[in-house]
FIKOLZA-1660 file (N, C-alpha, C; in steps of 0.1 Angstrom, whole numbers, plus 5000, padded with zeros to 4 digits):
% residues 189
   i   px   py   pz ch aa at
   1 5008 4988 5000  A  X  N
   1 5000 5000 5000  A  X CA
   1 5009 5012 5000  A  X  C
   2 5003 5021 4993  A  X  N
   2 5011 5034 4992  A  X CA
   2 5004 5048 5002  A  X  C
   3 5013 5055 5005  A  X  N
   3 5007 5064 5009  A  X CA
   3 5012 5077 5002  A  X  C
   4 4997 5086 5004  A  X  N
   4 5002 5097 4998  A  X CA
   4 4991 5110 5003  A  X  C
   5 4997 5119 4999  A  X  N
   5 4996 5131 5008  A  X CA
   5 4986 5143 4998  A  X  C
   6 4980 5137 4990  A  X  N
   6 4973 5142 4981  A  X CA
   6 4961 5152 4985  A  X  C
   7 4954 5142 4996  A  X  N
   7 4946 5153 5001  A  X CA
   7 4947 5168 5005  A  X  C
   8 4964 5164 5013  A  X  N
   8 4968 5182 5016  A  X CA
   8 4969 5188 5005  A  X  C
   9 4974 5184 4994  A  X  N
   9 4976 5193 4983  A  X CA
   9 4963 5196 4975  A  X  C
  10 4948 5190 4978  A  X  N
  10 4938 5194 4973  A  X CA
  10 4931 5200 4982  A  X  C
  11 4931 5203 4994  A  X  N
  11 4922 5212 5005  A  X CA
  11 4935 5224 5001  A  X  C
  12 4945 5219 5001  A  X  N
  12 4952 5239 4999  A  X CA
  12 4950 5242 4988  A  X  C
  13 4945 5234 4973  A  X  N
  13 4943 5241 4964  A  X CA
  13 4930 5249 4963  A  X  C
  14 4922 5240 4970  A  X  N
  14 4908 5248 4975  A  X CA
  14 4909 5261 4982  A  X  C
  15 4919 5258 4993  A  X  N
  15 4921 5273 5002  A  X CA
  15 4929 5283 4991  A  X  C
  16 4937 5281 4985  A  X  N
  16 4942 5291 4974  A  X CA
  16 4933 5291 4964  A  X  C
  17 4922 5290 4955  A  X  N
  17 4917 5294 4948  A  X CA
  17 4907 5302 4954  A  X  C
  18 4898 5298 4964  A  X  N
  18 4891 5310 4974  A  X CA
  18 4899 5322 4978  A  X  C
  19 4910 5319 4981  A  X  N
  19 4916 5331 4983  A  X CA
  19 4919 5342 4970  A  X  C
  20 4923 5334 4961  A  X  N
  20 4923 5339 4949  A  X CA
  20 4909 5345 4942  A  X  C
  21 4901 5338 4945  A  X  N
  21 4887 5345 4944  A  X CA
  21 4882 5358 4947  A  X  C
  22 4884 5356 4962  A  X  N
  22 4886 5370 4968  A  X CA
  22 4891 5378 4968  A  X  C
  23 4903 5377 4959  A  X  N
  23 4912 5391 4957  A  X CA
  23 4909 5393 4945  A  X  C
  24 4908 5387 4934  A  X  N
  24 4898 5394 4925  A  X CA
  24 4884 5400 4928  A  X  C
  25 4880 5397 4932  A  X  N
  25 4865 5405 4934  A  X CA
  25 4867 5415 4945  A  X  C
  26 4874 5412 4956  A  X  N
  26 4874 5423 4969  A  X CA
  26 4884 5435 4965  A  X  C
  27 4897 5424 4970  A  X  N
  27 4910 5431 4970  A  X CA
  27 4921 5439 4961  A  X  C
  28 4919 5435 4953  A  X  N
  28 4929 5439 4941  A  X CA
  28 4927 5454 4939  A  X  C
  29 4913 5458 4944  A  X  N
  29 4913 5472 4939  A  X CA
  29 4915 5481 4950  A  X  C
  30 4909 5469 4962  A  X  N
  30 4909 5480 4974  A  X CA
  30 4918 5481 4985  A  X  C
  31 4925 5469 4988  A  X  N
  31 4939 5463 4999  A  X CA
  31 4943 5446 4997  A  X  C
  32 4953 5449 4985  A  X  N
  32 4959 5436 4978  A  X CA
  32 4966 5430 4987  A  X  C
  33 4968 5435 4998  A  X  N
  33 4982 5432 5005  A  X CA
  33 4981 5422 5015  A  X  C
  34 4964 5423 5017  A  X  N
  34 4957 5412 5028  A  X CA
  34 4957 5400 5023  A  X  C
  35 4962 5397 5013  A  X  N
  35 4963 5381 5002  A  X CA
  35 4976 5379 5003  A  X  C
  36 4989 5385 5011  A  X  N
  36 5000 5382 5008  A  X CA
  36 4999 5370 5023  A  X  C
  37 5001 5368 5031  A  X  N
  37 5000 5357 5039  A  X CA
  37 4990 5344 5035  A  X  C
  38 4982 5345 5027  A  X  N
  38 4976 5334 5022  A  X CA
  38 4977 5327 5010  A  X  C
  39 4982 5336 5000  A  X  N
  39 4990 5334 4990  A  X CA
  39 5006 5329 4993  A  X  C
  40 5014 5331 5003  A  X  N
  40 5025 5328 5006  A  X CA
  40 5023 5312 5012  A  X  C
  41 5015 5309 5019  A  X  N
  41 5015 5298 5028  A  X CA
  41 5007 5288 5015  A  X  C
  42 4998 5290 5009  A  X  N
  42 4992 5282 5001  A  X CA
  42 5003 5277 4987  A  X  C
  43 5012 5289 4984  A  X  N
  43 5018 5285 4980  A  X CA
  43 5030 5279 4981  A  X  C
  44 5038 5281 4994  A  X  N
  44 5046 5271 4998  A  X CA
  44 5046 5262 5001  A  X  C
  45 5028 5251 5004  A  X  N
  45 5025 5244 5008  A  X CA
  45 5026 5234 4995  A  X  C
  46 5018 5236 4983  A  X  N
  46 5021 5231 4970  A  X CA
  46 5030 5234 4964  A  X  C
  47 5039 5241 4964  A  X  N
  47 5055 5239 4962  A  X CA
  47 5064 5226 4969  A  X  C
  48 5062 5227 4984  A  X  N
  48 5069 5216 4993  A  X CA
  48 5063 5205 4987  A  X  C
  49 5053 5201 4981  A  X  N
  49 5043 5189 4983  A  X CA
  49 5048 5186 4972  A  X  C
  50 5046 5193 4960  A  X  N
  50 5046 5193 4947  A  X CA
  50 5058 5183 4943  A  X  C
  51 5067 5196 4951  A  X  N
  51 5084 5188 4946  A  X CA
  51 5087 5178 4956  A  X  C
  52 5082 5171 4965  A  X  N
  52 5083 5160 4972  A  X CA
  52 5078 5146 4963  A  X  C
  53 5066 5147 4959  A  X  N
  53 5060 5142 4948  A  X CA
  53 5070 5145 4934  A  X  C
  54 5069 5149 4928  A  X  N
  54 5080 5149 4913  A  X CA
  54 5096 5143 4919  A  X  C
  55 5099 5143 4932  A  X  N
  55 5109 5137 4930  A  X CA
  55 5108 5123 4940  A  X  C
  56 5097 5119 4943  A  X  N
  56 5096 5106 4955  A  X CA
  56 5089 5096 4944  A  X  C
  57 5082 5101 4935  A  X  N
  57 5065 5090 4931  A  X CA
  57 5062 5087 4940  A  X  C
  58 5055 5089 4949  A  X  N
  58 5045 5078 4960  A  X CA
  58 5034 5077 4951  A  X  C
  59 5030 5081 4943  A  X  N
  59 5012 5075 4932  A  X CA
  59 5021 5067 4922  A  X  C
  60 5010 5058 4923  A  X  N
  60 5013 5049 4907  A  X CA
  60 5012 5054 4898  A  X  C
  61 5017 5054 4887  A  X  N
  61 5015 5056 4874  A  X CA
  61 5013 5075 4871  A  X  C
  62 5007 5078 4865  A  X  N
  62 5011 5093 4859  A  X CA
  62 5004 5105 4872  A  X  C
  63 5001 5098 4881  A  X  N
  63 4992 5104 4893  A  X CA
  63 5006 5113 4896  A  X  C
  64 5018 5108 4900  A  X  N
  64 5027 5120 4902  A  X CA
  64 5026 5132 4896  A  X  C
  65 5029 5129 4882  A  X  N
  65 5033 5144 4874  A  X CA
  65 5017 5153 4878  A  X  C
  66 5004 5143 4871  A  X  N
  66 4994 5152 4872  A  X CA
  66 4994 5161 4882  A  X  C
  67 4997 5154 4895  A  X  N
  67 4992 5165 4906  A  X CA
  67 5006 5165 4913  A  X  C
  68 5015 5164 4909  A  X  N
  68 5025 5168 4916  A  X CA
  68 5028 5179 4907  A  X  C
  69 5033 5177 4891  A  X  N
  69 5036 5192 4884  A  X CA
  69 5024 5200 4887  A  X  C
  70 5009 5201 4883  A  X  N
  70 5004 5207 4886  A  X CA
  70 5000 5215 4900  A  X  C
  71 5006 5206 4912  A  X  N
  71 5010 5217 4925  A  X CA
  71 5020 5224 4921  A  X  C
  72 5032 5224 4915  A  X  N
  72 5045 5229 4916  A  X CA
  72 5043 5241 4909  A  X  C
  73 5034 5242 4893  A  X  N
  73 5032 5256 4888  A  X CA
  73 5019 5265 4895  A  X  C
  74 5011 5255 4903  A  X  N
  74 5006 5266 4911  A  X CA
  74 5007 5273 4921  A  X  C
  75 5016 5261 4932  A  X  N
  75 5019 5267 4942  A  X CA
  75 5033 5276 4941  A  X  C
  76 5042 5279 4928  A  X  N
  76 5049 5287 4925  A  X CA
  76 5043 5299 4921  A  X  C
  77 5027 5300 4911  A  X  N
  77 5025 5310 4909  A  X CA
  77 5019 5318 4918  A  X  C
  78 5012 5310 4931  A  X  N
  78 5005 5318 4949  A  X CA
  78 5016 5318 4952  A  X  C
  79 5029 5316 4956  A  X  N
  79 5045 5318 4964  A  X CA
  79 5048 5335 4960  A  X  C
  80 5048 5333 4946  A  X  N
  80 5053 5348 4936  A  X CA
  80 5045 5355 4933  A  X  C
  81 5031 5353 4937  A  X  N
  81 5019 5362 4935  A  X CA
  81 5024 5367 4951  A  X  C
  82 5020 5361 4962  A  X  N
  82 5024 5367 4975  A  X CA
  82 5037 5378 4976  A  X  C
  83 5047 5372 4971  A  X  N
  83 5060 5381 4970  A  X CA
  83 5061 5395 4962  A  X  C
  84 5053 5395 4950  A  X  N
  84 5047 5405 4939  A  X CA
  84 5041 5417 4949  A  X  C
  85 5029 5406 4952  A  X  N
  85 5023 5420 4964  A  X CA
  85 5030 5427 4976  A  X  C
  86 5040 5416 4978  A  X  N
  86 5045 5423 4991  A  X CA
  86 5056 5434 4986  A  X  C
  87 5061 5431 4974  A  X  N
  87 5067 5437 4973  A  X CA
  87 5065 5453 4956  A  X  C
  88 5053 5448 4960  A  X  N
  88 5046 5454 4948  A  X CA
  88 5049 5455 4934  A  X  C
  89 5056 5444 4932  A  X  N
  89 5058 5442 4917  A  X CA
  89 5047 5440 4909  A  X  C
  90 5051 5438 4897  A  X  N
  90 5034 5438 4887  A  X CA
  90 5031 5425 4884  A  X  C
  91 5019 5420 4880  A  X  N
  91 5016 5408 4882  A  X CA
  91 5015 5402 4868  A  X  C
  92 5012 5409 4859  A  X  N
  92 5012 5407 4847  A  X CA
  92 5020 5393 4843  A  X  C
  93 5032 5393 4846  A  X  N
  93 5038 5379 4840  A  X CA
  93 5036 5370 4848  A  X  C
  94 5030 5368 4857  A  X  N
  94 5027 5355 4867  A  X CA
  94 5012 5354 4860  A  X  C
  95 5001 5359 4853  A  X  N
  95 4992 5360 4848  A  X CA
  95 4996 5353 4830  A  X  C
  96 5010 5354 4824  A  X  N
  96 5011 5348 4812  A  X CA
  96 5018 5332 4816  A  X  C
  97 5025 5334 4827  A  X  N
  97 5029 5319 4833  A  X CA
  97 5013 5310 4838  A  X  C
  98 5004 5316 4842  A  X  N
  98 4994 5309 4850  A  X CA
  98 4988 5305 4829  A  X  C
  99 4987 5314 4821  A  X  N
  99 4981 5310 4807  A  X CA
  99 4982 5296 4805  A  X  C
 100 4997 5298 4806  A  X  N
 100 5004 5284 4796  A  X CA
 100 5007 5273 4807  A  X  C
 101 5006 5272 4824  A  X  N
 101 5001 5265 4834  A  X CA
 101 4983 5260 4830  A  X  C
 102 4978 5271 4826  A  X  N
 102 4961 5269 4822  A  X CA
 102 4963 5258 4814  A  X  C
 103 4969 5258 4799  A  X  N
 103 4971 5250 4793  A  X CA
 103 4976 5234 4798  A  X  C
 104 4987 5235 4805  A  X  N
 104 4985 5220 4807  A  X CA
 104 4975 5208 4819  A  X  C
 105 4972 5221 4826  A  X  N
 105 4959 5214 4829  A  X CA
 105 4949 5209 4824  A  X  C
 106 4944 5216 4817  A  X  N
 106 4936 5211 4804  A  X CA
 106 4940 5197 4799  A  X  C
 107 4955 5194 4794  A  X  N
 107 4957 5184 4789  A  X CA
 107 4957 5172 4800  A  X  C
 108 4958 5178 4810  A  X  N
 108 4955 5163 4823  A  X CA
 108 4946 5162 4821  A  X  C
 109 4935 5175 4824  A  X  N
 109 4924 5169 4823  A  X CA
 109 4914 5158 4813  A  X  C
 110 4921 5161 4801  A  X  N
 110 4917 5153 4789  A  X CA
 110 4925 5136 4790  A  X  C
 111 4934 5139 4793  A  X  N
 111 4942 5126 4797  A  X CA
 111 4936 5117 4808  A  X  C
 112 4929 5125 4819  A  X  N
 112 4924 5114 4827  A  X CA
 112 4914 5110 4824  A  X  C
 113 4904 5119 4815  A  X  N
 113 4891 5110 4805  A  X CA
 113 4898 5100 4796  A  X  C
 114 4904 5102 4793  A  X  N
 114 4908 5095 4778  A  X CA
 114 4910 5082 4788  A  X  C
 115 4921 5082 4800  A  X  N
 115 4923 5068 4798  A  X CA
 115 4916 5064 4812  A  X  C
 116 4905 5071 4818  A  X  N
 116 4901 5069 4827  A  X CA
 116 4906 5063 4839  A  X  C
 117 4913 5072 4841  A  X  N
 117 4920 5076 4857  A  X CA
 117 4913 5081 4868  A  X  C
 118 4916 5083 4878  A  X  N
 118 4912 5080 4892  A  X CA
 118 4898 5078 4895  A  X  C
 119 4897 5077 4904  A  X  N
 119 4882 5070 4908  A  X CA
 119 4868 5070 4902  A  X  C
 120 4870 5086 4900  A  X  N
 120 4860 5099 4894  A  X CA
 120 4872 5106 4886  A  X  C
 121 4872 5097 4872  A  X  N
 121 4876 5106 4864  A  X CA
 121 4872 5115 4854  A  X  C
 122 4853 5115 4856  A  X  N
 122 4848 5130 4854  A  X CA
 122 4848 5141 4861  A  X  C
 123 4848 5140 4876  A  X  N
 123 4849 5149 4885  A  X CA
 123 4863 5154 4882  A  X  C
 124 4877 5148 4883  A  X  N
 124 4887 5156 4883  A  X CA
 124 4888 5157 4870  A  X  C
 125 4885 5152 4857  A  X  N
 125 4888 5158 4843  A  X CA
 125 4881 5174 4847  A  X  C
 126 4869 5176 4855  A  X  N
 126 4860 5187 4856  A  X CA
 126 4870 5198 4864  A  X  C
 127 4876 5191 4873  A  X  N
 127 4885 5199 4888  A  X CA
 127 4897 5205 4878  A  X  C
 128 4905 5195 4867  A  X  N
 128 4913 5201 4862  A  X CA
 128 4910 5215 4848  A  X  C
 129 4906 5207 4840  A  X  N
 129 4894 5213 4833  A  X CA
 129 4894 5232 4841  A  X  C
 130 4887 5233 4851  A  X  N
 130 4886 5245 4858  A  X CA
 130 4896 5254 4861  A  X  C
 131 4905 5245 4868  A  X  N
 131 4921 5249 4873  A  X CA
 131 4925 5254 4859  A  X  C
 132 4923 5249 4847  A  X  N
 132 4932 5253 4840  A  X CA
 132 4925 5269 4833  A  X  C
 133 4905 5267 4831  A  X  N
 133 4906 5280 4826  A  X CA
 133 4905 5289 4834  A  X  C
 134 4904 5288 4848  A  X  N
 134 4910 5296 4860  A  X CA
 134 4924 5304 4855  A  X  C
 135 4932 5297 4852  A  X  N
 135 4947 5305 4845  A  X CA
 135 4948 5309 4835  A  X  C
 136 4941 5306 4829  A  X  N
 136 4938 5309 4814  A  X CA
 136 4930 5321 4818  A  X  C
 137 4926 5326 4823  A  X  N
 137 4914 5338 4821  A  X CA
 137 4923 5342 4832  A  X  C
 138 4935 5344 4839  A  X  N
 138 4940 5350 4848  A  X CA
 138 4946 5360 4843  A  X  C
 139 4952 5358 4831  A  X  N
 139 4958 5368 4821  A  X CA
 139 4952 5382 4820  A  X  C
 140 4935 5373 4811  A  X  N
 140 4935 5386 4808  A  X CA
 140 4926 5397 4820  A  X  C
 141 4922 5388 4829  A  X  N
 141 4918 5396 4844  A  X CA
 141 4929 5406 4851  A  X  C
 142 4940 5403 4846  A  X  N
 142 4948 5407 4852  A  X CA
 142 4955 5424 4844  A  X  C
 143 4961 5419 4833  A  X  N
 143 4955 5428 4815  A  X CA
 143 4950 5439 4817  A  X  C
 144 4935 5434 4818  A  X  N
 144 4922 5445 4819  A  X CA
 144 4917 5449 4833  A  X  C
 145 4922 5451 4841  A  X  N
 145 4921 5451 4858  A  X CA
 145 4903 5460 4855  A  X  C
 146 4901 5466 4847  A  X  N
 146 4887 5473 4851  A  X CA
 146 4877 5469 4848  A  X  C
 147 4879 5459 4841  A  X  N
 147 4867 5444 4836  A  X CA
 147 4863 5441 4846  A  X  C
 148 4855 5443 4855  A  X  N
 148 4850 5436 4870  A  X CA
 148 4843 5424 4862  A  X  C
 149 4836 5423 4853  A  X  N
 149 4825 5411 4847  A  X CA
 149 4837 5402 4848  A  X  C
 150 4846 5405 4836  A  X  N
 150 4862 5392 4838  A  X CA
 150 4864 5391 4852  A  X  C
 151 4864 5393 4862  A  X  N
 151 4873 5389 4874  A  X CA
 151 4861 5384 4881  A  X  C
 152 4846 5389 4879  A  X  N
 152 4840 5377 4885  A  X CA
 152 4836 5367 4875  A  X  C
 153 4835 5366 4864  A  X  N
 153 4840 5353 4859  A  X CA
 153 4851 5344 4863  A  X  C
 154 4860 5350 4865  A  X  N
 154 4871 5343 4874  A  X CA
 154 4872 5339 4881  A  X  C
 155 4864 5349 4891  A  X  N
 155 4859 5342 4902  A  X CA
 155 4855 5327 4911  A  X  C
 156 4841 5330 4903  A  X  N
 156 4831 5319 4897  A  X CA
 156 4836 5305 4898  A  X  C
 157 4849 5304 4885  A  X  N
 157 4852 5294 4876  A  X CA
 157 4862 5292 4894  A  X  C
 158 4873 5295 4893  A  X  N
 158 4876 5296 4909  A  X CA
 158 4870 5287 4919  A  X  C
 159 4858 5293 4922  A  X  N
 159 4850 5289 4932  A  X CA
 159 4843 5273 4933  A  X  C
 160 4840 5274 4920  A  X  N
 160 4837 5259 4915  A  X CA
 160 4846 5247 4917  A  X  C
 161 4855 5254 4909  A  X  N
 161 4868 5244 4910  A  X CA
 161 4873 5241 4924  A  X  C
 162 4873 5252 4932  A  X  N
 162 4873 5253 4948  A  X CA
 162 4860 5241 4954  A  X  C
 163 4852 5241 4952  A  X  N
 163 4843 5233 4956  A  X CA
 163 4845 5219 4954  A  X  C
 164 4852 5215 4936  A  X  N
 164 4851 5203 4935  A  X CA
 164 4866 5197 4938  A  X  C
 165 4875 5201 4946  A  X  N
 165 4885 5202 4948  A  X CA
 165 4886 5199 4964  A  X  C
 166 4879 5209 4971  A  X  N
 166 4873 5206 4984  A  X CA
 166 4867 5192 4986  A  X  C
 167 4855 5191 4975  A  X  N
 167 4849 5178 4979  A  X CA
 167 4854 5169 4977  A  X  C
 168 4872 5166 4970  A  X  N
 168 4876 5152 4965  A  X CA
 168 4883 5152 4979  A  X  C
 169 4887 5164 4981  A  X  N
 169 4901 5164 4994  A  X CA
 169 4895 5159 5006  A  X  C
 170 4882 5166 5009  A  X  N
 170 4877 5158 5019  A  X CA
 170 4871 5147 5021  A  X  C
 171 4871 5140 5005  A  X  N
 171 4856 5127 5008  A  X CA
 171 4872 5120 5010  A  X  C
 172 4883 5123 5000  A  X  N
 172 4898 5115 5006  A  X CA
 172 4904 5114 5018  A  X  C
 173 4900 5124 5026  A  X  N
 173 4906 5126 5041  A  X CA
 173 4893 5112 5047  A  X  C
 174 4882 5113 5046  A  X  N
 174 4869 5102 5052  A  X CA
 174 4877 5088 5047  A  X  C
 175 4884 5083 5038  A  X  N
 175 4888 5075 5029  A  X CA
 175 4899 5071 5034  A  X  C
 176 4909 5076 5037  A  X  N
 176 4923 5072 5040  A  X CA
 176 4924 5068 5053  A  X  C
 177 4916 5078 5062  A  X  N
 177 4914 5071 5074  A  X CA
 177 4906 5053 5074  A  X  C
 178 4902 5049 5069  A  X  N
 178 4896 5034 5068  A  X CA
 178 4907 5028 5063  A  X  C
 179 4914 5030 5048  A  X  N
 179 4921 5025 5043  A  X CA
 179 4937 5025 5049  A  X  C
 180 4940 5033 5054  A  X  N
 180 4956 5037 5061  A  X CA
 180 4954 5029 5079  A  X  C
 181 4942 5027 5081  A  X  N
 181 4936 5022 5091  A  X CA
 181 4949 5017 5105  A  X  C
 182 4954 5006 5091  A  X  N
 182 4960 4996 5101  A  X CA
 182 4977 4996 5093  A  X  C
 183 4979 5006 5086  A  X  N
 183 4994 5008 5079  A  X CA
 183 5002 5011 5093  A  X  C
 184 5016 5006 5089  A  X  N
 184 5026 5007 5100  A  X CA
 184 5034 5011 5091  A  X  C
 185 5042 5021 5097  A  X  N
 185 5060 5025 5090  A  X CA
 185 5066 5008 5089  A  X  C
 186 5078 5009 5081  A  X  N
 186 5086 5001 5082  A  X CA
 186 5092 4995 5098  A  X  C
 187 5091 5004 5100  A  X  N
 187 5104 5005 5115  A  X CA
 187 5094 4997 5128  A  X  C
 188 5080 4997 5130  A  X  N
 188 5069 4991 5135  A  X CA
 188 5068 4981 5135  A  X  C
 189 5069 4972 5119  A  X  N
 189 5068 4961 5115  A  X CA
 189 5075 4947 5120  A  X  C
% end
């Protein structure tokens, strides 16, 4: 039996995309600076995770890259979105990196329909699917800062994704407990 830590990296992707939500619709216009602690932590959380996964595999089969690269370009672009704001740089090119991040989500997401991967591989084709035009439309939210319609569309797509991302992390957290039940370390054994 394998273990893996998947769940944390999908309850923090939920907590970073709500957060991200929120600072499109609230903050961005009015005090961006209250997203720098939540964007820093959410993103060093899927950075650690990310790159622990891309260089350990604990998932069988393509389950690493999917959700291990795809923590590593997001929780890089919440790490350097936090640091941007704190230090008020412009956001603009972490909005053309999240684009072409958009893009390969998408193609997981078509890859776990095609070969019908994980449990619910409509729900996460859907989870990734979202993540990805979440980045995709970050660009140009970002672009056109005076488009409120764009950034709550952004939102929206965000929030969703937030929800079905929420609901995998958590019905996984109900799940692992049964299944990890009776796992011992090596060193126990």
């Amino acid at each position: 039996m394998f273990v893996d830590y998947v769940t944390l990296m999908l309850v923090n992707l939920m907590v970073a995309f709500v957060l991200f939500a929120l600072f499109m619709v609230f903050q961005i216009d009015k005090n961006p600076k209250k997203a720098i602690p939540g964007f820093l932590l959410s993103g060093f959380i899927a950075l650690a995770t990310g790159l622990r996964m891309i260089f350990t595999w604990p998932l069988p089969g393509p389950y690493n890259f999917a959700y291990g690269d795809m923590s590593i370009i997001y929780g890089g672009i919440f790490f350097v979105a936090g640091l941007a704001l704190a230090f008020g740089w412009d956001l603009i090119s972490l909005g053309i990196y999240s684009f072409f991040g958009g893009l390969a989500a998408l193609v997981i997401g078509t890859r776990i329909i095609t070969l019908h991967l994980t449990s619910e591989p409509a729900l996460a084709a859907i989870g990734f699917y979202l993540s990805g035009l979440s980045a995709i439309l970050t660009l140009p939210a970002l672009y056109f800062p005076k488009a409120k319609a764009l950034r709550w569309l952004l939102a929206v797509v965000l929030v969703v994704a937030a929800v079905i991302w929420g609901f995998t992390g958590y019905a996984a957290y109900w799940q692992h407990f049964d299944a990890f039940g009776k796992w011992l370390p090596a060193t126990m054994k």
